[in-house]
N, C-alpha and C positions, 0 to 999 in steps of 0.2 A: 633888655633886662632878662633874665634869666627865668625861667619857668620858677613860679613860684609853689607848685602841687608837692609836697613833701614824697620822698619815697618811703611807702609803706614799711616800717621795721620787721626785722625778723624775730622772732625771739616775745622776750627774753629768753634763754635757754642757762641751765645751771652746766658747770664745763669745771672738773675736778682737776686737782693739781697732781700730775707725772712724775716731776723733778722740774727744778727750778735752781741753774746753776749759773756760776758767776764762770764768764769767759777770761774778761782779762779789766783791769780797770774798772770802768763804771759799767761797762758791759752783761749783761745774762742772757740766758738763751731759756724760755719756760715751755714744758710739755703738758697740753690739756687735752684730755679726755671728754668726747661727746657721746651718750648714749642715746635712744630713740629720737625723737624729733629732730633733738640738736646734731645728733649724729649724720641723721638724711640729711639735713641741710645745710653742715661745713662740709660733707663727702661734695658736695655739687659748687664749691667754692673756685674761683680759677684764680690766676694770679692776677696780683693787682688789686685783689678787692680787699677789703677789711672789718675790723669788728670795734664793737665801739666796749670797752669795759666799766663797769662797776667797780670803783674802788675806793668806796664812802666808806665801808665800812672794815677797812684794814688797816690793823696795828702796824704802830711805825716800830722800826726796829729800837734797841736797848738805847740809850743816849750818848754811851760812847760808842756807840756804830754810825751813827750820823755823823757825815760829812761837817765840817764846819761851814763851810759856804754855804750849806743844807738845812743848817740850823732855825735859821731866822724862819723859812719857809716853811719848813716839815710840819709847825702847827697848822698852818692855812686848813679850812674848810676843803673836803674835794664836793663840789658841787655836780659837777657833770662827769658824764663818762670820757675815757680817753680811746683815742681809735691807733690799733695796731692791725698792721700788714701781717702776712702768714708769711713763713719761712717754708715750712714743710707742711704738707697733712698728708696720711697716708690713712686710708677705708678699710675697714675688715666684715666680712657680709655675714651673715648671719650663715648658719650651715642651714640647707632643707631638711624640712622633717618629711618630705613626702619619698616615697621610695618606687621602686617600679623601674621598667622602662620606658614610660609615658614621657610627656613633656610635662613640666615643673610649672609653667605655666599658659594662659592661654595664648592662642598665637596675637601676634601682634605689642606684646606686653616688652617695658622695655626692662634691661640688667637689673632696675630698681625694685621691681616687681618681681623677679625671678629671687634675686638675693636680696633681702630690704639689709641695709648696712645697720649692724650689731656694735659698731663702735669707731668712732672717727678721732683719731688724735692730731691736734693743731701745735705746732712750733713758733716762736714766737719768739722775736730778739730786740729787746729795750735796750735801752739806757738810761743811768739814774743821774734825770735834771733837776726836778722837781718833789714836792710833797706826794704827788700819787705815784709815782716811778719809785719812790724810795720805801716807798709802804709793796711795793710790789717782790719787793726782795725778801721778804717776812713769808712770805708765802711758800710752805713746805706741802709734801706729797697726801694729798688726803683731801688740804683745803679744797673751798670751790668758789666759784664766781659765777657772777650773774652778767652774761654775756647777749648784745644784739649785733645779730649778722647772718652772712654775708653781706656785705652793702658795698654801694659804690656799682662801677665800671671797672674791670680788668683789663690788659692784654689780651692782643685778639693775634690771631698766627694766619697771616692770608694765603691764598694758594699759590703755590709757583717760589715759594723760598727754599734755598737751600743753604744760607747760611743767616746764623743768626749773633749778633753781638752784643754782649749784657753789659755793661755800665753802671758802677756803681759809685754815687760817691758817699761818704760820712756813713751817715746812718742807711744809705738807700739799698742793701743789697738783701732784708729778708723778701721780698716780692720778687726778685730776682734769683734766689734761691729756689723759690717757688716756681717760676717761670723754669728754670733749668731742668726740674725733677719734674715738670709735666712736657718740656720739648724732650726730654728722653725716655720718657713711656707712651708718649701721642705720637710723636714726629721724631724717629731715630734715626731719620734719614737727612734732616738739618744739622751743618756744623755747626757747633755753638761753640762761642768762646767769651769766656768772662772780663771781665777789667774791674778791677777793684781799686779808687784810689782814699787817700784822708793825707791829713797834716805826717803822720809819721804816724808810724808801725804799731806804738802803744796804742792810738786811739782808732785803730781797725775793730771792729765787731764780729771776729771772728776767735774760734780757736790759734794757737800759735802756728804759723807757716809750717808745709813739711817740709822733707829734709833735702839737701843742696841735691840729688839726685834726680829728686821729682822735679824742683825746681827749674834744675838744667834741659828738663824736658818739658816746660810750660806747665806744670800743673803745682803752682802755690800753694791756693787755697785747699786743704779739704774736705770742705762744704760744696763744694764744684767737682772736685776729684774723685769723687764719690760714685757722682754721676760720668764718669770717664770724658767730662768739659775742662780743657784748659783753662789756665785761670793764671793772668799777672796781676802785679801789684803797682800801685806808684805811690812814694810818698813823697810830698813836699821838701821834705828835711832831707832824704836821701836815706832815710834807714831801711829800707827794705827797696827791693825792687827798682824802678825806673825813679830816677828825680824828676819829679814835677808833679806837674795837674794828672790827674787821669785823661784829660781830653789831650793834650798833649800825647801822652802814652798811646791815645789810641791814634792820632796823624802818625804819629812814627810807625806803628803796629801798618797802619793801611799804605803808608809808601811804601815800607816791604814786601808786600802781600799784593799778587794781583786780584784785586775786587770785582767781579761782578755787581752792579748797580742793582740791577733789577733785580735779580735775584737776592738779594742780602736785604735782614732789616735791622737797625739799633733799635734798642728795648736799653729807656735810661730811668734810674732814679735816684736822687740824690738832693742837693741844693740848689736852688732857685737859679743862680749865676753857672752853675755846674752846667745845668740843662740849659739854658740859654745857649752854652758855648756848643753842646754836642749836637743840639739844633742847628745851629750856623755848620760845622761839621756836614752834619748832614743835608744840608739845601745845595753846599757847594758840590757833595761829594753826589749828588742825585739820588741819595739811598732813603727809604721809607724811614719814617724811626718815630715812635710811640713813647713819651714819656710820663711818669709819674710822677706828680703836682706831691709836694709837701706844703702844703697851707695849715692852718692852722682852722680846725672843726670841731666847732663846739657841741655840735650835736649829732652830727652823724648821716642825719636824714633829710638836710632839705631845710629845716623848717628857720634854723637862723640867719640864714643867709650870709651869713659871717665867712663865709672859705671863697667867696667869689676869684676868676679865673678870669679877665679878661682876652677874648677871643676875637679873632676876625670874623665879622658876619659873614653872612651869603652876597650883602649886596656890598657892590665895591667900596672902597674906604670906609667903612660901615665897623662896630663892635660892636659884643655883644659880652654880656657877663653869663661865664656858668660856675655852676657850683661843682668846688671840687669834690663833695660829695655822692653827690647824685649825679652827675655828669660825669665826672672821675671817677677815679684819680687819676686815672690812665687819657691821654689825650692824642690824637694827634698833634708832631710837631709842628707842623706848619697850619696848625690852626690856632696855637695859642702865640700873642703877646707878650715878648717877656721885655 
C-alpha cells in the first residue's frame, strides 16, 4: 500500500493572467504571473512537478462558443481543482538595494537570499476536454487564480549523461518543454533531442511546424528550437513528419544513430500504452529512462488516493501502489507496472 501521510500543500498562492492564447484546435498555451511567496516557490519548480488550479469560480465562455460535444458538460459543478504540468517558467530577482563594494549578503547565504525573486512567470499548455478546461479559455490578461504548488516529484538528471531523449506523446510534451529549457541552462553539455508524436498534425499542442529548412535540419518544433534542441515529429496519419507511433520513430531514430547506453537517458510523457511501449524500448535497448504517469488526481496531495500507480516492490514478486501524486509523476521505468 502506498503511504498514506498526504504531501503537505503549497499555497494557496494568487498567480495573474499574462496572455492566454489558442495554439491550434482545442489547444492554448496560458502565461501566469507569480509575485512574493508564489513567486519564491514556482522559481524553485523542476520539471515534472505540477499545480493543482482553481476553477470554480470561472465564467464559461458566450453559448455559441461552446463546443457542441461540450455542451451537455459545460454546466457540471467544477468541485475540485485540476493539475497542470509547466511548460516554461522563467525567474526575475529582485534588484539590490544595498550598494558598496561589500558582499550583498552574509557568507554562506544561498542566490535566494542574495536576490529573493520579484516575479516568476509559469507557462502552461491545456486542452479543452471538459467543463473546467473550457471555462479556462475565458480567462484574459489581468484575471487571477488561486493556485497550489509545486507538487509532485519531477525529473531527476543523474551524473555521467551526456545525451538526453524527450518523448512526447498527445498531450505529454509541456514537462518536456520544461525539462528542455532547464537541460539548456543547467546541463549544456547533454545532447538533447526531442520526439514529438499524436494521431496527426492538427491534434499536436504545439504552435504550427517551422519552415521545410529548419525541418531538413531536425528542428520542427519551435518550442525545442528555441532552446537550439532538435525536435521531429511523427504522426499516425502521415501528415507531418515520420508515419507512425512516436515509439516507432524513436527505434528508427536509434538504429541510425550510434547510442551510447550508459551514458543516454529517455525522459517520456505521454499515454499510458505510449509509456509502456518506450519502456520495453528502453530495458531492451539498456538505457535509463524516467517516465511521467498521466493518472487521473483528484486532489493533488496525497489525500484521495485515487491516482494510485502500481509498482514493483523491493521484495521479489512483490507490488506496491504509489501515488501519482506524491510519489510522481515522474517514475522510474522499471519500477512501474504497466
Amino acid at each position: 500500500m502506498a503511504d498514506l501521510q498526504p504531501v503537505q500543500p503549497k499555497g494557496p498562492f494568487e498567480a495573474v493572467v499574462s496572455f492566454n492564447k489558442a495554439l491550434r484546435k482545442c489547444f492554448y498555451r496560458m502565461c501566469l504571473q507569480f509575485t512574493g511567496a508564489g513567486a519564491e516557490a514556482f522559481a524553485k519548480a523542476r520539471p515534472g512537478q505540477f499545480a493543482e488550479f482553481d476553477l470554480s469560480n470561472i465564467a464559461l465562455p458566450a453559448p455559441e462558443a461552446i463546443p457542441d460535444e461540450l455542451k451537455d458538460a459545460a454546466t457540471k459543478q467544477i468541485l475540485l481543482r485540476r493539475p497542470f504540468s509547466f511548460a516554461r517558467i522563467v525567474k526575475e530577482a529582485a534588484p539590490s538595494t544595498q550598494h558598496g563594494t561589500g558582499p550583498t549578503t552574509p557568507p554562506g547565504a544561498g542566490p535566494s537570499a542574495q536576490h529573493p525573486t520579484a516575479r516568476t512567470t509559469v507557462e502552461v499548455v491545456y486542452c479543452v476536454l471538459g467543463p473546467a478546461t473550457l471555462r479556462m479559455t475565458t480567462l484574459t490578461k489581468g484575471n487571477s487564480i488561486s493556485i497550489i504548488g509545486p507538487l509532485g516529484n519531477g525529473f531527476s538528471i543523474p551524473a555521467g549523461k551526456k545525451r538526453a531523449l524527450l518523448i512526447a506523446g498527445g498531450m505529454g510534451s509541456p514537462p518536456l518543454e520544461h525539462l528542455a529549457q532547464t537541460l539548456t541552462a543547467e546541463n549544456p553539455t547533454i545532447d538533447t533531442i526531442a520526439f514529438a508524436g499524436a494521431n496527426s498534425l492538427d491534434v499536436m499542442p504545439f504552435e504550427k511546424p517551422l519552415d521545410n529548412i529548419s525541418r531538413d535540419l531536425g528542428f520542427w518544433l519551435g518550442e525545442f528550437a528555441k532552446y537550439s534542441i532538435q525536435s521531429f515529429v511523427a504522426t499516425d496519419d502521415g501528415s507531418a513528419g515520420f508515419k507512425g507511433r512516436v515509439s516507432d520513430c524513436l527505434l528508427d531514430w536509434l538504429k541510425q544513430n550510434n547510442v551510447d547506453s550508459l551514458q543516454t537517458i529517455i525522459y517520456a510523457c505521454g499515454p499510458r500504452p505510449m509509456l509502456a511501449k518506450i519502456s520495453s524500448i528502453a530495458r531492451d535497448k539498456h538505457i535509463d529512462c524516467q517516465v511521467s504517469m498521466e493518472e487521473m488526481m483528484a486532489c493533488g496531495i496525497g489525500l484521495c488516493q485515487s491516482c494510485a500507480v502500481k509498482c514493483k516492490a523491493p521484495a521479489p514478486g512483490q507490488t506496491i501502489n504509489k501515488l501519482c501524486c506524491k510519489d510522481g509523476p515522474v517514475f522510474d521505468s522499471k519500477d512501474v507496472i504497466f
